[in-house]
C-alpha positions in Angstrom: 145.0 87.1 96.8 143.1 84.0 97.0 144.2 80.8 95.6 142.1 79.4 93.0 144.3 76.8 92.1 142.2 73.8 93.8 139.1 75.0 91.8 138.1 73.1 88.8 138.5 75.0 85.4 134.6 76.4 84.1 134.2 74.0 81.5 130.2 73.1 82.3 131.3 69.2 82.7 133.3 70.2 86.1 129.8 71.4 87.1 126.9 69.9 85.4 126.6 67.6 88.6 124.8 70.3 90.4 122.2 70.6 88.0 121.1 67.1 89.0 121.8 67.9 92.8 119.1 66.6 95.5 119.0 70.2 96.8 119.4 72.2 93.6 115.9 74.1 94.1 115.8 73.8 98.5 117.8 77.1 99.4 121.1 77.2 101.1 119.0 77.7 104.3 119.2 73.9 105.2 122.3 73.4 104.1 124.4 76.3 106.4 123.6 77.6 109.6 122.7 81.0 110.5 125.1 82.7 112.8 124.3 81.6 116.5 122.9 78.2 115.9 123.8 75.7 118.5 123.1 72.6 120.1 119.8 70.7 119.1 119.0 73.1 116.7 122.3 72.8 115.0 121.9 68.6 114.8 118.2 68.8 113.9 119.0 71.0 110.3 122.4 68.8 110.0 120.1 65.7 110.1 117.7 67.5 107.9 120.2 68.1 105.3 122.0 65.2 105.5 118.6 63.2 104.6 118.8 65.2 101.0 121.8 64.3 101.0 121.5 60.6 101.7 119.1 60.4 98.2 121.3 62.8 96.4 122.1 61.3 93.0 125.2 63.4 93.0 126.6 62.9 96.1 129.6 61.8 95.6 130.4 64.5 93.2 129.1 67.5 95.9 131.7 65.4 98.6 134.5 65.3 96.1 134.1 69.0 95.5 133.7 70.0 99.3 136.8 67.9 100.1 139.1 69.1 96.7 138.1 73.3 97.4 137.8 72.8 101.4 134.6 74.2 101.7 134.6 75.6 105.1 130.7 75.4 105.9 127.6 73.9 105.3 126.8 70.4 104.5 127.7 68.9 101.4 128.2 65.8 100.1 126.3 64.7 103.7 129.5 65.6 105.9 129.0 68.9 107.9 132.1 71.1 107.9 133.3 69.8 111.0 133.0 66.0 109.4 134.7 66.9 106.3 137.5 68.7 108.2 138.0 65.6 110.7 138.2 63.2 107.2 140.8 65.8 106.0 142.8 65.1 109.0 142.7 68.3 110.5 143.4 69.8 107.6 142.0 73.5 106.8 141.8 75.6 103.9 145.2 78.5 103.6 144.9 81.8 104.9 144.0 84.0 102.6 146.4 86.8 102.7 
């Protein structure tokens, strides 16, 4: 069963941040990359999104979230997965068993 516990209740306050999110009408398509993307392509959407990011009035919030629920892709909070997992210390996500 997965665990839920990290996630914040659904009271609209532990969410209302996205509403005012950089990125809230873009599509996820900037934000994650499609299976098989490597190299330059990879950096160039990274960079992409990370600019969003950078002018996000929410970013903090977005990072917080990523980093509390171990989001294990895309770019949120401007720290790709890999970033956010280095921060963490290594740390991933449990298995979800």
């Amino acid at each position: 069963m997965t665990d839920v516990s990290s996630l914040p209740g659904s009271a609209p306050d532990n969410w209302q941040w996205q509403s005012r999110a950089a990125c809230r009408d873009l599509g996820s398509a900037r934000f994650f990359h499609p299976a098989g993307e490597r190299g330059e392509d990879r950096e160039d959407r990274d960079e992409a999104a990370k600019r969003i990011c950078a002018g996000c009035p929410v970013r903090t919030a977005c990072l917080e979230h990523a980093l509390r629920t171990r989001e294990a892709f895309g770019v949120w909070g401007g720290l790709t997965e890999e970033e956010r997992h280095a921060l963490l210390g290594g740390r991933r996500a449990p298995a979800h068993v």
